[in-house]
C-alpha positions in Angstrom: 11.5 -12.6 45.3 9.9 -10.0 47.4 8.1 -7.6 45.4 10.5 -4.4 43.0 9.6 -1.7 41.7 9.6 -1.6 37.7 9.9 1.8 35.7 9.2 0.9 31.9 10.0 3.6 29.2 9.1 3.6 25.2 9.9 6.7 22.9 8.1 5.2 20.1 5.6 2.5 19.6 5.3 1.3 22.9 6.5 -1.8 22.3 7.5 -3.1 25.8 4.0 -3.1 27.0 3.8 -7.1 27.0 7.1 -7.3 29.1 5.3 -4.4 31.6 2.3 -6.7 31.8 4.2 -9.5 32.5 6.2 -8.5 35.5 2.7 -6.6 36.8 1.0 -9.6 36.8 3.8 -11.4 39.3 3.2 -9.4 41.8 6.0 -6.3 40.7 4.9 -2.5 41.3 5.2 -1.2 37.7 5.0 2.5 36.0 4.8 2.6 31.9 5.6 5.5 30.4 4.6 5.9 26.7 6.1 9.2 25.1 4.6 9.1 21.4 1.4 10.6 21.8 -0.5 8.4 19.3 0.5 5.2 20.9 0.1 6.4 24.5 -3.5 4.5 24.8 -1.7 1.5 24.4 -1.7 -1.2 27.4 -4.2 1.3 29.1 -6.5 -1.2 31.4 -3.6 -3.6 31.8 -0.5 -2.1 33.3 -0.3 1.0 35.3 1.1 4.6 33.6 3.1 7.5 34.2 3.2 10.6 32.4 6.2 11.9 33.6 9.2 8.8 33.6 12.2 10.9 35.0 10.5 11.8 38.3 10.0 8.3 38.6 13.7 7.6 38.6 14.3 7.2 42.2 11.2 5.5 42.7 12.3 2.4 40.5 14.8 -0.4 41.5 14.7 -1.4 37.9 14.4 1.1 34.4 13.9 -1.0 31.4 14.4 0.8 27.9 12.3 -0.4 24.9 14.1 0.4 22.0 17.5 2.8 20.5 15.5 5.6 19.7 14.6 8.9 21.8 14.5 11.6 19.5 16.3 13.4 16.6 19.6 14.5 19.2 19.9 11.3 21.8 19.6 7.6 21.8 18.0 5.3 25.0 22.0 4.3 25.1 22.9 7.5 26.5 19.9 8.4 28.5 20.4 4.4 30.0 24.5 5.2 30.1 23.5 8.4 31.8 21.5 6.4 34.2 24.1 3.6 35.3 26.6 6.8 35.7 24.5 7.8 38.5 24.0 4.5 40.3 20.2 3.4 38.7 20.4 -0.1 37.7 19.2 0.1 34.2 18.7 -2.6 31.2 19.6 -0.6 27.8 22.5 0.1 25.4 24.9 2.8 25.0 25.6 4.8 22.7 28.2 2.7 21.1 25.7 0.2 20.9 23.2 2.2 19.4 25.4 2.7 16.7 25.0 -1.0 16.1 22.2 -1.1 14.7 22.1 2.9 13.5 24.9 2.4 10.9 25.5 -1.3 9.5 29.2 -0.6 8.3 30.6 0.5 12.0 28.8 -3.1 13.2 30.6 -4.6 10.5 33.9 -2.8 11.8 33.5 -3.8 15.5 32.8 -7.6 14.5 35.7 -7.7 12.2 38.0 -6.0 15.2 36.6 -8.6 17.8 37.6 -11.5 15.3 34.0 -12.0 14.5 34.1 -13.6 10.7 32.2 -10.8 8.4 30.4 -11.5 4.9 32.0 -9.3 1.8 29.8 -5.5 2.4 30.5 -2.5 1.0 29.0 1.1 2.1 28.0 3.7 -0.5 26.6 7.1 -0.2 25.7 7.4 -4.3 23.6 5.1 -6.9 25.8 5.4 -9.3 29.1 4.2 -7.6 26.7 1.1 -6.6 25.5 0.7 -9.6 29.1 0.4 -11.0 30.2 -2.1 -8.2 27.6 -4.8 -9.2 28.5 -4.4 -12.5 31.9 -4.7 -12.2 31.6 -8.0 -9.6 28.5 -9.1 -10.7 27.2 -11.4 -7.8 23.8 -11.3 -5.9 23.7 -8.6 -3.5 20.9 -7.6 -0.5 20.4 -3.8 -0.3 20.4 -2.8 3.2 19.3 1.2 3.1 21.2 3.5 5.5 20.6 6.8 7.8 16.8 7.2 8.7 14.9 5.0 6.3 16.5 1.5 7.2 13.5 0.7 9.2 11.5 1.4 6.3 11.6 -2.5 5.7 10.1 -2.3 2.0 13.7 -1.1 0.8 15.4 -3.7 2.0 16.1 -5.6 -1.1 17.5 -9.4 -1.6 18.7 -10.1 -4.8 18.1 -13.6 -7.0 20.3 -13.1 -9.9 23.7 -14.1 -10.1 24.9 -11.5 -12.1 23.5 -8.7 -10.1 21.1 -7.6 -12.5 18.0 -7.0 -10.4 19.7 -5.4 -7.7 21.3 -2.6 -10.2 17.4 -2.6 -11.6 16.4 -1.5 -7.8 19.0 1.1 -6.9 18.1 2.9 -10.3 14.4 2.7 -9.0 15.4 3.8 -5.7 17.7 6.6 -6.9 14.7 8.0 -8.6 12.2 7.5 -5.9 14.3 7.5 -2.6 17.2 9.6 -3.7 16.0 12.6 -1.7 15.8 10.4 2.0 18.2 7.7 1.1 21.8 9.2 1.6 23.7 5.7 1.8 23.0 1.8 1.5 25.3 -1.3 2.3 25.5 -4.0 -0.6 26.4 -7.5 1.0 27.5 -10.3 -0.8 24.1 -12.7 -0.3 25.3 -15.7 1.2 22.9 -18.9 1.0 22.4 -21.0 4.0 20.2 -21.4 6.9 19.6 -17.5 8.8 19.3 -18.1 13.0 19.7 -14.9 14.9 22.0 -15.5 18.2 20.3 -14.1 21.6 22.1 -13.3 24.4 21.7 -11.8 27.9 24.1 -9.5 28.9 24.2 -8.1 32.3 27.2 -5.7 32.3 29.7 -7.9 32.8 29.3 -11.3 30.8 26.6 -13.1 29.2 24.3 -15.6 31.2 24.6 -19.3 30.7 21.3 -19.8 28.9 21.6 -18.6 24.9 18.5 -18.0 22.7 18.1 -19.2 19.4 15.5 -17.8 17.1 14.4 -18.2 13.6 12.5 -14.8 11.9 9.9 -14.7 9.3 10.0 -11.3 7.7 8.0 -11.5 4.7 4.1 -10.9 5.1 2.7 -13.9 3.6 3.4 -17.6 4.0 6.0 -18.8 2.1 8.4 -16.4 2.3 6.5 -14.0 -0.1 5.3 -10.4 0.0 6.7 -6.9 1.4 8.9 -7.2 4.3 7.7 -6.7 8.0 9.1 -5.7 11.2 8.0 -9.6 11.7 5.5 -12.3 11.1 6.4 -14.6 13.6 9.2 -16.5 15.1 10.3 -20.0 16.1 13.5 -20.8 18.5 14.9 -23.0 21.4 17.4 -22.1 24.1 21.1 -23.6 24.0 24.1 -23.1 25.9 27.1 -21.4 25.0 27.5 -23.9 21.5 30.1 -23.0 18.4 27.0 -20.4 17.1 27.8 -18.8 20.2 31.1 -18.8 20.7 32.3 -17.6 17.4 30.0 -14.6 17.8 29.2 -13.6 20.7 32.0 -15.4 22.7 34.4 -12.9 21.0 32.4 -9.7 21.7 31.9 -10.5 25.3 34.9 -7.9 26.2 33.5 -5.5 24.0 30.2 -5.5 25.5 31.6 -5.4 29.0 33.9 -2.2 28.2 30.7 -0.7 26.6 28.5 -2.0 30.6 25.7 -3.3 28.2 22.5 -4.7 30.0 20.0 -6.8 28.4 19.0 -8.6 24.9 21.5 -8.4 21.9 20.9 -10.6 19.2 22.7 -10.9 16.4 21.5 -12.0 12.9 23.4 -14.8 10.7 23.5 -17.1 7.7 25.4 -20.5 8.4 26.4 -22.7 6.2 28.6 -25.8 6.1 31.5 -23.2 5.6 30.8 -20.8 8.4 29.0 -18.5 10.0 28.1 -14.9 8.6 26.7 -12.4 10.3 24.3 -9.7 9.3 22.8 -7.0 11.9 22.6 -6.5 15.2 19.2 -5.9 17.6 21.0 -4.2 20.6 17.8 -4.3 22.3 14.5 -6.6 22.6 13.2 -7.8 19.5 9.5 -8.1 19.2 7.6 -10.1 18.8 10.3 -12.3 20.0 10.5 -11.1 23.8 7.0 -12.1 24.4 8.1 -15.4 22.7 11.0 -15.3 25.4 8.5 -14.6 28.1 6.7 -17.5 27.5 9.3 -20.0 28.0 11.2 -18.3 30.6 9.1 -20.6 33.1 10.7 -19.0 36.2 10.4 -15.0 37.2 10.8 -12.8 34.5 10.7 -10.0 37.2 13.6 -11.5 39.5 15.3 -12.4 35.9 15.7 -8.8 34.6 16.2 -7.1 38.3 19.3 -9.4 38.4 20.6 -9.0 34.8 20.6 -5.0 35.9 22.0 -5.2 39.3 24.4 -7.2 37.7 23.5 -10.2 39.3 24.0 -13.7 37.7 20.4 -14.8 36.6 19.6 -18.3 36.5 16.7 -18.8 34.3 14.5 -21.9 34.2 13.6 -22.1 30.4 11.6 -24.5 29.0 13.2 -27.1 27.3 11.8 -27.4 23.9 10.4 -25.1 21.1 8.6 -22.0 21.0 6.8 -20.5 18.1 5.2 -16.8 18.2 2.4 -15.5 15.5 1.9 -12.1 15.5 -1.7 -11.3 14.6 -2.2 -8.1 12.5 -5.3 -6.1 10.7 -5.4 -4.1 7.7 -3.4 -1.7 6.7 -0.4 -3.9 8.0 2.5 -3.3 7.3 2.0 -0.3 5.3 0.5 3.1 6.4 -3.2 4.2 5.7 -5.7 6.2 8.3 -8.6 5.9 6.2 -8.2 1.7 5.8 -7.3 1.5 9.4 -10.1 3.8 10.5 -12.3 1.7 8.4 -11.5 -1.8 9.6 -9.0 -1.9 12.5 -9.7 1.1 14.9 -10.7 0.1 18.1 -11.9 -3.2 16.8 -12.6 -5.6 19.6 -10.7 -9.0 20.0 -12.8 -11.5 21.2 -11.7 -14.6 23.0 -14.0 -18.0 22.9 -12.3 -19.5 25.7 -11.3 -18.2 29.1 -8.0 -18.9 28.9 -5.1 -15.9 28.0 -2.4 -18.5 28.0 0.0 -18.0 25.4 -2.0 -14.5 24.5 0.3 -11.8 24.3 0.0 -7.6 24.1 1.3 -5.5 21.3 -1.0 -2.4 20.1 -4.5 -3.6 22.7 -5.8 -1.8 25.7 -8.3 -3.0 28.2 -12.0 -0.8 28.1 -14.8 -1.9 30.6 -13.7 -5.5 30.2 -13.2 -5.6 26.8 -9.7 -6.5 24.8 -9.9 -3.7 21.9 -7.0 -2.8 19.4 -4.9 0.5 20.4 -2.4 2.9 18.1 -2.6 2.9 15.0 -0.1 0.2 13.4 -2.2 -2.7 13.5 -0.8 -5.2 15.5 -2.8 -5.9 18.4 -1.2 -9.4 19.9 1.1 -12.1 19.6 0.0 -16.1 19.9 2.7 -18.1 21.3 3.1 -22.0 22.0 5.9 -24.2 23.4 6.2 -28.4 23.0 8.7 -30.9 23.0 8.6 -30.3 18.8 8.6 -27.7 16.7 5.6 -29.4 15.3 3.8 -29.4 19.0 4.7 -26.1 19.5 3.1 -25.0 16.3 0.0 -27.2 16.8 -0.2 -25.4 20.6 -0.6 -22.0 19.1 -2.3 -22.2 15.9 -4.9 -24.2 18.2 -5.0 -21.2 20.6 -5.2 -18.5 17.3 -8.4 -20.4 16.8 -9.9 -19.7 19.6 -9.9 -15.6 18.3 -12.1 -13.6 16.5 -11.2 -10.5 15.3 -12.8 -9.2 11.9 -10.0 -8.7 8.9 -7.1 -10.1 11.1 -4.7 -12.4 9.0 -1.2 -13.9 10.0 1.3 -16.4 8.9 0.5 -20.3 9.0 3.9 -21.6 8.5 5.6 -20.3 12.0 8.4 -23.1 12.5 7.8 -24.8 9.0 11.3 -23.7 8.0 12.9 -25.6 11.0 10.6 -28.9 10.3 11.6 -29.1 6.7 15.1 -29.0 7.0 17.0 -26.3 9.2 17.4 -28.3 11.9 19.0 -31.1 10.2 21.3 -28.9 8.5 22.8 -27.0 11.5 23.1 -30.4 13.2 25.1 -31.8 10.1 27.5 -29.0 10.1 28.3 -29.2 13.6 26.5 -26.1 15.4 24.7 -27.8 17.4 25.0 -31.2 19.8 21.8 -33.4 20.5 18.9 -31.4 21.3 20.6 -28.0 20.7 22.9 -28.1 23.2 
């Protein structure tokens, strides 16, 4: 494809700048705008920047939207809505998709309208009343907080007991130290099984052939132990259209196309032998997991996302295997601390001992004189990726090429994909989700 020009836009974080990178290095004319000032250093030295996005509107055949959030009073989905209204071919939500992910019971309420099966949730905007429900049903519950602390991913809470106990123990904690920010939480039934999160493209109209498969590791340590993260890592493959699919996303595709969606929605589930059950919704890229998607999307990622926005039907060569990412991470990750990141992360150099960048991936890095340092101030710098005919292969790929780094104090999980190897796989096949080779 002859050469487009890219307009890339992040409120918060910057967390598109490995996607930017991407299409700049195929040859694509590309402008990043970063609007939170402490992150605006971020992919300086790799990809090209603008301060001022909207009077780059007209210049771009394509605007890609990094995330839901814009500010207090508006969401990307209407500035992206707003967009589409006026004939810019744009991948990003609405503001009905927004709300996805904003508010966990009206997801639940557009799943269960669409026919979508739904695990047993309830919505509550005081302790006490929770409180009371658990010990009225007593069950294991996972806390899911509401409102403007949900991404504060320390709340979320999974419970182990089967009469509720330690979740009613948490929501009298939280009530005494969250009770001021915390104005509403979901309880869901917990619901044992195997969790795969469902990705599709959407590109306004229908979903492309092609469905992504990934598996997340949350926790901070190996094992499945420690405070919750954004993420650790992720494993997947790419399908097509199987049962996961179609008794998910098959029955929101009308939905979506009412709503002119454009881009990644993935949708988070726990399967078991008696059905599927989803979670939450991402109505937008997940990271680290695009720049996993990157990596095995072996054709143009440019001419990929200019098509899903022009509404085009893409046909993306994908690499047909597995693909683990690692994200790589410094002190004080995940938690928040300018004196230990000043200390031990700030501008700290990451130093390759081989020439090659495959499978090397940007998250918080810039580029000075040369040099790969670290950027922002969340420490994350990069993710590792690698792809094989295995799970095992594509682990042994990039824990081979995190070896070949050196960057003082990082740390990262060791057991990307391990879930899949000991027993996942086998269980989705033996319930009939998936047909030889994931298909």
């Amino acid at each position: 494809m002859e050469s487009k020009r890219f307009l890339f836009v992040s409120a918060d974080a910057a967390l598109i700048t490995d996607l930017a990178w991407q299409v700049h290095r195929e040859g694509h004319d590309v402008k990043y705008h970063i609007e939170a000032e402490r992150d605006r250093e971020i992919g300086d030295g790799f990809v090209p920047k603008t301060d001022d996005w909207e009077a780059e509107v007209d210049w771009a055949d394509v605007i890609v939207f990094d995330d839901i959030w814009v500010g207090a009073d508006i969401g990307t989905g209407q500035l992206a809505a707003d967009l589409r209204e006026r004939g810019n071919a744009v991948v990003g939500g609405t503001p009905n998709t927004d709300h996805l992910e904003e508010d966990r019971g009206y997801a639940m309420e557009i799943l269960e309208e669409q026919g979508v099966n739904t695990v047993e949730h309830h919505i509550f905007n005081d302790f006490d009343e929770g409180i009371r429900h658990v010990k009225e049903n007593p069950a294991p519950y996972v806390i899911k907080p509401l409102g403007e602390v949900q991404n504060v991913k320390r709340l979320l809470y999974v419970g182990n007991e089967d009469d509720g106990s330690d979740v009613v123990d948490v929501l009298k904690a939280y009530k005494k130290a969250w009770g001021h920010r915390m104005k509403g939480f979901q309880l869901q039934r917990k619901v044992e099984g195997v969790e795969v999160a469902i990705c599709g493209f959407f590109n306004g109209n229908e979903f492309i052939d092609q469905v992504n498969f990934n598996f997340e590791h949350k926790k901070l340590f190996p094992g499945n132990i420690g405070p919750s993260t954004g993420e650790m890592g992720t494993s997947m493959f790419w399908a097509g259209q199987n049962r996961l699919f179609e008794e998910t996303f098959g029955k929101l595709e009308d939905w979506l196309a009412e709503e002119g969606y454009v881009g990644s929605i993935d949708l988070n589930c726990i399967v078991n032998e008696t059905g599927i059950y989803p979670l939450e919704f991402t109505p937008r890229f997940g990271y680290p997991t695009i720049a996993l998607q990157e990596e095995s999307i072996e054709s143009s990622t440019g001419e990929f996302f200019y098509d899903l926005a022009h509404g085009n039907d893409p046909q993306p060569e994908v690499h047909n295997g597995y693909q683990i990412g690692v994200r790589i991470v410094l002190p004080p990750f995940p938690f928040d601390d300018e004196k230990t990141y000043d200390e031990n992360s700030r501008n700290a150099a990451v130093v390759f001992e081989t020439d090659s960048r495959d499978g090397i991936h940007l998250e918080d890095a810039k580029k000075v004189d040369g040099q790969w340092r670290v950027a922002g101030d969340n420490g994350m710098p990069i993710v590792v990726t690698g792809k094989g005919d295995t799970m095992q292969a594509a682990r042994e790929q990039a824990y081979d090429r995190i070896d070949d780094i050196v960057m003082p104090n990082m740390y990262y999980r060791d057991d990307i994909g391990e879930r899949w190897i000991d027993g996942d796989g086998d269980r989705l096949q033996a319930w009939g989700y998936l047909g030889p080779h994931g298909e």
